[in-house]
C-alpha positions as CSV (number, residue, x, y, z in Angstrom):
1,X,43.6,11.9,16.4
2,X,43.3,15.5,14.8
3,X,44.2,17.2,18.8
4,X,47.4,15.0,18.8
5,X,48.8,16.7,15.2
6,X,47.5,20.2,16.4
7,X,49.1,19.9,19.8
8,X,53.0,19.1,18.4
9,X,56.0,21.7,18.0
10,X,56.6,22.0,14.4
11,X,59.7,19.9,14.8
12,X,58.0,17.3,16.0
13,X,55.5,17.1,13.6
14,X,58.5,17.3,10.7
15,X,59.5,14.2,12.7
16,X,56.5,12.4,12.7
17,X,56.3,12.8,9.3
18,X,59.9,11.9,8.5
19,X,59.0,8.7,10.3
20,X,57.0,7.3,6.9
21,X,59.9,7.5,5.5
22,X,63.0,7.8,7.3
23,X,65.4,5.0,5.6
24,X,68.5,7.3,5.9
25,X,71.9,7.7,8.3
26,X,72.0,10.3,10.9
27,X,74.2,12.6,9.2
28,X,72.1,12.6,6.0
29,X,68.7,13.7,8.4
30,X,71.1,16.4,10.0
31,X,72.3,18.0,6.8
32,X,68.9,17.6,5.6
33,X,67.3,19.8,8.6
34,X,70.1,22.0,8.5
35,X,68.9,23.4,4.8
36,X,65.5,22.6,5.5
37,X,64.4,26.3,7.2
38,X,65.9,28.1,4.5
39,X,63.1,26.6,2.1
40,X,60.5,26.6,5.0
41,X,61.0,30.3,6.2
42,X,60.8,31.7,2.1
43,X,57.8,29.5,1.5
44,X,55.5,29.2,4.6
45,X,55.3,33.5,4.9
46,X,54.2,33.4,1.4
47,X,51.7,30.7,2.1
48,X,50.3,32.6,5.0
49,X,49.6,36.0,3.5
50,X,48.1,34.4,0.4
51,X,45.6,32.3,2.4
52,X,45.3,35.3,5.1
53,X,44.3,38.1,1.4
54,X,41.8,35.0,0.5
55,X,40.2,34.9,3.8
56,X,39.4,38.1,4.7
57,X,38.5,38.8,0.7
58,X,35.8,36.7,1.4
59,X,34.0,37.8,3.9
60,X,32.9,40.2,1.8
61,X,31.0,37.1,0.0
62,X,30.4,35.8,3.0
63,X,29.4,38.8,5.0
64,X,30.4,37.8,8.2
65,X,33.8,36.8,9.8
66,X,35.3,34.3,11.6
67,X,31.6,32.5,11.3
68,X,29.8,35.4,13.1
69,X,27.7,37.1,10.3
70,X,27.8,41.0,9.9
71,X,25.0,42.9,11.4
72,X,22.1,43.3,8.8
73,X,21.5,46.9,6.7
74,X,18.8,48.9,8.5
75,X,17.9,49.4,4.7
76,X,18.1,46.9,1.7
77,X,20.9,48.2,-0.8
78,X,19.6,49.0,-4.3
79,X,23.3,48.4,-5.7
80,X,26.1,46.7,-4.8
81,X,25.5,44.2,-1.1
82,X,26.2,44.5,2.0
83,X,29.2,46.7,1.9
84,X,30.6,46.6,-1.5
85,X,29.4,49.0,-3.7
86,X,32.7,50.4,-5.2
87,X,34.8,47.1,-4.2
88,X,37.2,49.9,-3.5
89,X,37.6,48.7,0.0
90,X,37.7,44.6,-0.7
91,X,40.3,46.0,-3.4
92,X,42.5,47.7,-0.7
93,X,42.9,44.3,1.3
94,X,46.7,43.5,0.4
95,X,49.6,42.2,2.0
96,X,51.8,45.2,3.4
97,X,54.6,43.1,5.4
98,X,55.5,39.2,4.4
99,X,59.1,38.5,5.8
100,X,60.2,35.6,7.6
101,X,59.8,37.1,10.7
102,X,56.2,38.8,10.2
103,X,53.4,38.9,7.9
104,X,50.9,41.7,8.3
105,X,48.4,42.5,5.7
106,X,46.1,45.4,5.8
107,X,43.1,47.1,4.6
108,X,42.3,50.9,3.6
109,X,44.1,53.9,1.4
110,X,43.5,57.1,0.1
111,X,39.8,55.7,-1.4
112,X,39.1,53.7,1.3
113,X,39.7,56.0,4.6
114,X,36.4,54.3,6.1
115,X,38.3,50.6,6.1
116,X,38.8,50.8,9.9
117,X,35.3,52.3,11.0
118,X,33.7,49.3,9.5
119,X,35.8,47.1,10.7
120,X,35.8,48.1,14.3
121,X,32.7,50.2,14.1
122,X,32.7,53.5,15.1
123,X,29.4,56.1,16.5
124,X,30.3,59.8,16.2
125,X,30.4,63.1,14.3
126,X,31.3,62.6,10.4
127,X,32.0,65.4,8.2
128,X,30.0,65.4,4.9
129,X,32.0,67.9,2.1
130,X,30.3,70.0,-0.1
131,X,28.7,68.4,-3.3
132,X,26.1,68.3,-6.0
133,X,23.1,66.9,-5.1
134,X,21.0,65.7,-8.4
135,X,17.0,66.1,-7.5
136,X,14.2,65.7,-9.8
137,X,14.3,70.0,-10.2
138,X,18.0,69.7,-10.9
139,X,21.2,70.0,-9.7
140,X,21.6,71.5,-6.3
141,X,24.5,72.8,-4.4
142,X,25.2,71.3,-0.9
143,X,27.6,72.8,1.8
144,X,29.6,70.9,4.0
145,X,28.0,69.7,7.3
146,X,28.7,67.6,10.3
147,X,26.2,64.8,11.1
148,X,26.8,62.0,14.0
149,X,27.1,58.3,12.5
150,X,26.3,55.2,14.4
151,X,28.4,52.5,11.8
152,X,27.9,49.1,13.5
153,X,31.3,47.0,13.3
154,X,31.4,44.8,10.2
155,X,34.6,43.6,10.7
156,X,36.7,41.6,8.0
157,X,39.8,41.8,8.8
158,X,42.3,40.9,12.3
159,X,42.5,37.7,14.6
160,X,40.3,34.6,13.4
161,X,40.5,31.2,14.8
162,X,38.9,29.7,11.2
163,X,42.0,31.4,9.6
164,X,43.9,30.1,11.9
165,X,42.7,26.7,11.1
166,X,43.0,26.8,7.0
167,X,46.8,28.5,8.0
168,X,47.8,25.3,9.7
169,X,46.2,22.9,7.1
170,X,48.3,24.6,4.5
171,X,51.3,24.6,5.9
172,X,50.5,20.9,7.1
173,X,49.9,20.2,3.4
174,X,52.7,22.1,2.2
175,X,55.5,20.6,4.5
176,X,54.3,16.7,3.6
177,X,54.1,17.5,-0.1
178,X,58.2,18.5,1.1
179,X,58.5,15.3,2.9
180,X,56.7,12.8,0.3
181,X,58.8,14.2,-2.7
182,X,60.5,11.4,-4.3
């Protein structure tokens, strides 16, 4: 049953699947779990922060996260969708940490500073710098000027139980392709 698998210790479930095919002595499964977490811990970090970049990549596509879909434009965009125009900020969604004790990836650089008010949303005072504004009598100079924002949170990126679930199936998959090696 698919709650039995998901509620055993990794250990156990390396056991359960040794059990297929566990025609060896005692010492040999010792030595053989004894060099297994080297391979493991190198691999499985790797596993999750490419699966974890995917993931939240695609809620771009999907535009929602976590199967809860992003609240609608008050206007339809003329370019771009629902918050790529640029792809700047999709394009800043990388892995920053991926060590055997932690894998952390983030979102946002020096072209994206807006990553985390969309994510998280965020209602106050933004400051607009100067520019050119490009009107049907021509070009016209625009100072700088505060105006208050109201971004509703769009987030794709932090804690996700459908990640969660395509994390464990990959390492499931990846620890019996281990085990079923010939």
């Amino acid at each position: 049953a698919p709650g039995y698998w998901q509620n055993l210790t990794p250990r156990c479930r390396l056991l359960q699947i040794y059990k297929k095919r566990l025609i060896m002595t005692i010492n040999e499964l010792t030595d053989y779990f004894a060099a297994l977490p080297d391979e493991i811990f190198d691999v499985v970090p790797e596993l999750i922060a490419e699966t974890a970049t995917e993931y939240y990549k695609e809620s771009f596509t999907r535009k929602g996260f976590d199967n809860n879909p992003w609240v609608p434009a008050k206007r339809d965009k003329t370019t771009g969708s629902l918050m790529v125009e640029s792809s700047n900020l999709v394009n800043s969604i990388r892995p920053a940490i991926v060590s055997r004790e932690k894998v952390i990836i983030s979102a946002g650089n020096d072209k994206v500073p807006y990553a985390q008010a969309h994510n998280e949303g965020y209602t106050g005072p933004v400051t607009i710098p100067a520019h050119t504004r490009v009107t049907k009598k021509g070009p016209v100079d625009v100072g700088s000027y505060v105006m208050n924002q109201n971004i509703p949170a769009r987030p794709f990126l932090g804690e996700s139980e459908e990640l969660f679930t395509l994390l464990q199936n990959r390492i499931d998959a990846y620890l019996e392709s281990i085990f079923n090696q010939d």
